[in-house]
N, C-alpha and C positions, 0 to 999 in steps of 0.2 A: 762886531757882529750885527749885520743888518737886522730887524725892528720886521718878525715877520705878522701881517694884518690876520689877527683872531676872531676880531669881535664883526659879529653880525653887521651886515650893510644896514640892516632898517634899524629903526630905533625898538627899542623894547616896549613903546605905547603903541606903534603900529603892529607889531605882532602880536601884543593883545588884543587890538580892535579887529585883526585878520581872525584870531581865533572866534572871536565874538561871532563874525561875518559867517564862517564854515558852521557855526553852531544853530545859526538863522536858515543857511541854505538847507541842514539836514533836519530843520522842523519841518522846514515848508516842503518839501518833497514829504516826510513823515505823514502830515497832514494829507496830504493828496495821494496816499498810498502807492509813494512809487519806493521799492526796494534798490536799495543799497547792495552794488556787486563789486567784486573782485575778481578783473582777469590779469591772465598774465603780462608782465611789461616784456620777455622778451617771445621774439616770432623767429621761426623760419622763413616766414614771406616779410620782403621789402617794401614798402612802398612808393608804387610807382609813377605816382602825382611828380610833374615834372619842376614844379613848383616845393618841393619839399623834398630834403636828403635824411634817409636812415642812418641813425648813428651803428656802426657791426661789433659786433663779439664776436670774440672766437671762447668756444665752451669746449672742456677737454671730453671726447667722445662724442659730443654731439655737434662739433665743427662750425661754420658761420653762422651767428645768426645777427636777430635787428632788434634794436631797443624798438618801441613802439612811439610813435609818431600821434598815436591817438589810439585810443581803444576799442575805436569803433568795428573793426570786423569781427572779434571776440564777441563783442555785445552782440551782435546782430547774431551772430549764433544761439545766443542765450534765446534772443528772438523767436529765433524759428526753431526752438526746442520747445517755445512754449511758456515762456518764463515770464511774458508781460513787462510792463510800465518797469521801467528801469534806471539806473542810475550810478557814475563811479566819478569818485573825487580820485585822481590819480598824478601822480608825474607822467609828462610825457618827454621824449627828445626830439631836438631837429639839428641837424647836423649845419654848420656854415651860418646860424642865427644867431646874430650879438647886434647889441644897438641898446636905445634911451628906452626900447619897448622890448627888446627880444635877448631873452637868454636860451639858451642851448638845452636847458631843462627847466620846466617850468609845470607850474600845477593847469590843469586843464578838471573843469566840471563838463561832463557828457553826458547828455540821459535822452531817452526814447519813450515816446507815448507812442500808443495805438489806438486807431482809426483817429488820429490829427491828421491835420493837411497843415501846408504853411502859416498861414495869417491865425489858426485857433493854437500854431507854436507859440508862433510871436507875442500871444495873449499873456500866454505860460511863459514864457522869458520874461517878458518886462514885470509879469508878479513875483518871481524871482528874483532878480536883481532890485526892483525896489524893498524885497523884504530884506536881503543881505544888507543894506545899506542902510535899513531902518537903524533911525536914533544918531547917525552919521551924518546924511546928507538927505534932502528930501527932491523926489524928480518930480518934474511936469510932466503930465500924461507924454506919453512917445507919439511920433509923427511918424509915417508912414509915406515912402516917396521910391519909385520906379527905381531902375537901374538906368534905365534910357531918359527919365526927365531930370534926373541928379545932374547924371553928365552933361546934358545940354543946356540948364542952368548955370551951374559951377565951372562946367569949362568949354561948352559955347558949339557944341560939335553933338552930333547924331552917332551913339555907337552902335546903332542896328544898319548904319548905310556906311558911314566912314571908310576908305580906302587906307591903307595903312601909310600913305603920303601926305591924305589930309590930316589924320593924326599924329606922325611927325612935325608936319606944321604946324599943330594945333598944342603939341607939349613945347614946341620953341617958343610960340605966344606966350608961352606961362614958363619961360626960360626953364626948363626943365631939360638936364640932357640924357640923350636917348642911347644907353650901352648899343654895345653889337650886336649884340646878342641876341637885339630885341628886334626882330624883322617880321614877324608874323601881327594882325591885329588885334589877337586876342592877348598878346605878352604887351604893343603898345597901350592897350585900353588898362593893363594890370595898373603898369607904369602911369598914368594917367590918373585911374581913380585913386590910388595909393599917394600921389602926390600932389593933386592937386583938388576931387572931389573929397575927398574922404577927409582930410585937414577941416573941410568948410562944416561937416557934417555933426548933429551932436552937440551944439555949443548951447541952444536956451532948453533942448528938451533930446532925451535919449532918441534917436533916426534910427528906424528897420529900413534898410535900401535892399528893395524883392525885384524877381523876375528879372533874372540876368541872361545874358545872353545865352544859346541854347548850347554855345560850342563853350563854356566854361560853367557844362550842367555839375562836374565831378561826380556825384555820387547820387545827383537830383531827379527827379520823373521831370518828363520835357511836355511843357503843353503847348500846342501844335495853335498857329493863326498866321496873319500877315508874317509878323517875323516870332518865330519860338520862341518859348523860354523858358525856362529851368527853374522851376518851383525851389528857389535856392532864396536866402536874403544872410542879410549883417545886418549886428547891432555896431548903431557906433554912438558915443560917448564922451563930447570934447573934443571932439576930431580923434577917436583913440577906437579901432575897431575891436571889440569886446567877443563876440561871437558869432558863430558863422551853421547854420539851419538851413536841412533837406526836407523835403518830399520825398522818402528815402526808394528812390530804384529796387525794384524785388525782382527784375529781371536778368538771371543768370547770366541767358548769353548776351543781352547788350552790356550788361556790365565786364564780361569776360572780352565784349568788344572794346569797350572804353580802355581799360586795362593795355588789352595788345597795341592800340592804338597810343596810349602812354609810351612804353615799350619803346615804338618804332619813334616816336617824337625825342624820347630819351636818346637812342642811338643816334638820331641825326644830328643831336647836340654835342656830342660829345661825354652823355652824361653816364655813369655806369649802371648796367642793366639791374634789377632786380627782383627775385623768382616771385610770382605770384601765391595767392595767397589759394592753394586749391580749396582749403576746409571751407574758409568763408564762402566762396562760389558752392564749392558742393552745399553747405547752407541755404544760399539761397535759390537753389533746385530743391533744394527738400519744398522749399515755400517760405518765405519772410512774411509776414503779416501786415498788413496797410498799417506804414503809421508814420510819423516825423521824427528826426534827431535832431540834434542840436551839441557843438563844443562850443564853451564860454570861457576864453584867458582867465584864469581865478586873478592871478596875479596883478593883471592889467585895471581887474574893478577894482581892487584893494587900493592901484593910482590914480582910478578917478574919484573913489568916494573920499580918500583923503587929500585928495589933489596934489599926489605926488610928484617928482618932477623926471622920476626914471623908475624903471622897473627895480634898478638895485633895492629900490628904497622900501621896497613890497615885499623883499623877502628874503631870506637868513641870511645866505650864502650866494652870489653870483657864482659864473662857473672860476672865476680868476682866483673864490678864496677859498675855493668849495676842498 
């Protein structure tokens, strides 16, 4: 009889020192009076980031639905009911994610301030994450660097002017191979920072890489110049992207634009359609409130404050023993 695997992937001092971490992060929120919520993990609406696959349920009576991908349009509803500075430690899923960083469910920290913009986020993220890792690991204040000067540093190319030729050239320079799949410049710049800026990133002090391109805003307010950008950034961490903070869009129907335009990018891929999420759009008609969000991988700081060598090792169960 085969020897079936029981015992927890991480050791029992890292999951002590993870409980430690979750009991630091809900002082310091405590402390800065933002409240602790609970929505639901599953939806009727899918999400349509083309970039990211819902995991489905089928529920007896109530038919298809979607584990949640992140908790974000719930929250924002809490939002625009009026509910203020917020906050949920949660599982999330993403369907087709395995790797040395990615499991299929994994804890995600989300919270939303009002009236932030991005960079007074970023303030609040990095006190954050230094407080969870207090007594663990000690950071050097964070550095702060473009999305346009990262990449032209680190991999030697302009992605506000790039042609998606010279960016194929520019990931073979850095031997990198380019799937099929990947034909448009905003899927090669993905490929691009993910393997070759984002590695470099992070190593003597925690890097917020802001102001991304305007066509990969997702859910960001877009500020308009020479070339737009999307009040969006990431933290990264060791080469190890940790979180990822809006400017958060309170605009119905551009968001209901962005959405259809997902949509139609999904169908052309091949990728299967999924229904929108009306509540949260009717939310943000009602009115969203000026403020910033931010999701932070729990799992993934847990690997860099203990310098772990994979995600298994951050948390009980991977999905293979789950």
């Amino acid at each position: 009889m085969s020897q079936l695997v029981w015992r927890p992937s991480a050791a029992l001092q890292v999951l002590s020192e993870r409980a430690a971490m979750l009991g630091r992060v809900r002082s310091h929120f405590a402390e800065q009076g933002v409240i602790e919520v609970d929505t639901p993990q599953l939806s009727r609406a899918g999400v349509t980031d083309i970039h990211l696959e819902s995991v489905p349920a089928e529920l007896s009576g109530a038919g298809r639905m979607y584990l949640q991908t992140s908790p974000e349009y719930p929250m924002k509803r809490l939002l625009a009911a009026g509910l203020g500075d917020c906050y949920q430690i949660c599982h999330v899923f993403r369907d087709g994610e395995r790797g040395a960083r990615h499991n299929p469910e994994f804890t995600m920290i989300e919270w939303y301030r009002l009236g932030f913009d991005a960079p007074r986020l970023m303030d609040d993220v990095e006190a954050l994450v230094s407080r969870a890792v207090a007594g663990i690991r000690t950071l050097a204040p964070s550095r702060r660097i473009t999305y346009r000067q990262a990449v032209m540093e680190l991999a030697g190319t302009d992605p506000m002017t790039a042609t998606p030729a010279e960016l194929r050239t520019t990931l073979a320079r850095h031997a990198i191979d380019v799937p099929v799949s990947a034909t448009d410049a905003d899927a090669l710049l993905d490929l691009l920072v993910s393997a070759v800026v984002g590695p470099g990133l992070g190593r003597d002090a925690p890097v917020f890489l802001y102001d991304y391109p305007a066509s990969q805003a997702s859910l960001a307010r877009i500020r308009p110049g020479e070339f737009p950008v999307a009040e969006r950034f990431e933290l990264y961490l060791d080469g190890i992207e940790l979180a990822n903070g809006f400017h958060e869009l309170a605009d119905s129907r551009e968001q209901r634009r962005r959405f259809e335009s997902d949509l139609a990018e999904r169908a052309r891929r091949g990728q299967p359609p999924r229904p929108l999420d009306e509540r949260f759009l009717a939310s943000l008609q009602q009115g969203l409130p000026d403020c910033a969000g931010v999701a932070l991988g729990f799992d993934r700081l847990v690997m860099a404050a203990l310098s772990l060598p994979a995600i298994d090792a951050a948390m009980t169960f991977p999905v293979e023993f789950a």
